[in-house]
N, C-alpha and C positions, 0 to 999 in steps of 0.2 A: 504494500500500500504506500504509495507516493507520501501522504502525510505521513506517518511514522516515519519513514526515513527521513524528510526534513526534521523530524522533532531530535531523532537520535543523530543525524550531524548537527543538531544546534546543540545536543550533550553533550557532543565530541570538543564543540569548541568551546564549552563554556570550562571541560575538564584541561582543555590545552592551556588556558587562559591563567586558572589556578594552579597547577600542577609544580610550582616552584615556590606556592606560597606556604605558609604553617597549616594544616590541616589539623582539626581534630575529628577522631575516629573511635568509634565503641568499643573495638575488641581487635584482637590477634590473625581473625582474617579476613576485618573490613582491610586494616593496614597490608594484609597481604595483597590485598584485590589493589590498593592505590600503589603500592608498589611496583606491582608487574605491569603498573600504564604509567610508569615515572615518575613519580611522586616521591620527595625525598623528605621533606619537613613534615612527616606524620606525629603528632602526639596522641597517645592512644589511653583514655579514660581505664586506669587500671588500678590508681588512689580516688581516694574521694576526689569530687566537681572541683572543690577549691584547691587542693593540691593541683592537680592539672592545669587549672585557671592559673594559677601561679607560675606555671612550669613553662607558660606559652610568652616568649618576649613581641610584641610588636602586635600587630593582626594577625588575625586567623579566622579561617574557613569553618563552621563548626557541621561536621557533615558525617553526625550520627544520621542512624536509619530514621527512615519516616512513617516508621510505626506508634503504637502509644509510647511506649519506652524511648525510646530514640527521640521523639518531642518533647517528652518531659526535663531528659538529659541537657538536650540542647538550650531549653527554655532556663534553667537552673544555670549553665556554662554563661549564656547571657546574661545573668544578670552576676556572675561574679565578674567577666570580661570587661563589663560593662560595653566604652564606644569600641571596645577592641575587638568587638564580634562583628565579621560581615553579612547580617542580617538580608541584606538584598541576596548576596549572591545564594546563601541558604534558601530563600525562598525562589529566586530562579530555577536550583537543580530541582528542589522539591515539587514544582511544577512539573519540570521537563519527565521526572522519574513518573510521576502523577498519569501526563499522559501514555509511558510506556509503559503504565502497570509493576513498577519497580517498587521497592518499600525498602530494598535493604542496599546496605554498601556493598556488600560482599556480590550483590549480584552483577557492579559492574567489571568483574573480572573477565565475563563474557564479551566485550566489548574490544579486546584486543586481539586484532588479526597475527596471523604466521606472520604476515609483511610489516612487522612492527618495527618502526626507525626511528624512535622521537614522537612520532603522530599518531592519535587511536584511530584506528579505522573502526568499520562496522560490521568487517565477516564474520566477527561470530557472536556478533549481535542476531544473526540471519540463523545460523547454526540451532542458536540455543532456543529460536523461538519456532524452530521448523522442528526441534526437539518438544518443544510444550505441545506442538498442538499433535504433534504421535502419541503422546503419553511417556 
């Protein structure tokens, strides 16, 4: 479908854009999943909210899942951050995952082709969802 793929390369570039920024991340293999698409400033909620919030110098991404938990997280990270959270761009992915049917971090590890050089492509974004509708 022609609109899903404009939505997943506007993920692609909105992930190119941050991808050198501090990110905060829920667990072990949300940070796996931003890893394997470049991502190098991941801080991953493993102390309590305010240790973490402390642990983060400058701005940061707060790009727990978009589930209850992951809202609640992020919602708590913001308010210890305070201006230091980019609220826009969290509500940007949170959109773009929205229309893809996405909730979790971990799910955009599908999003990284074999041809990966610096830039996310979309083949196995294709893959994984040719795989949902088999079972």
């Amino acid at each position: 479908m022609l609109v899903e793929k404009e939505v997943r390369d506007e993920l692609l570039k909105v992930l190119n854009k941050i991808k050198n920024r501090t990110v905060i991340v829920e667990g072990a293999r949300d940070r796996a999943a931003l890893r394997s698409l470049g991502f190098k400033q991941i801080v991953t909620v493993h102390r309590g909210l305010w240790e973490t919030a402390e642990a983060v110098e400058g701005k940061a991404v707060i790009l727990t899942d978009f589930d209850a938990e992951g809202r609640r997280i992020a919602a708590r990270l913001n308010l210890f951050l305070r201006n230091r959270a980019d609220q826009n761009m969290r509500r940007k992915i949170g959109l773009l995952f929205a229309k893809l049917k996405i909730k979790t971090v971990e799910e955009l590890k599908t999003i990284k082709g074999d041809d990966y050089n610096g830039e996310i492509s979309t083949s196995r974004i294709k893959i994984h969802n040719i795989r949902t509708l088999r079972g």
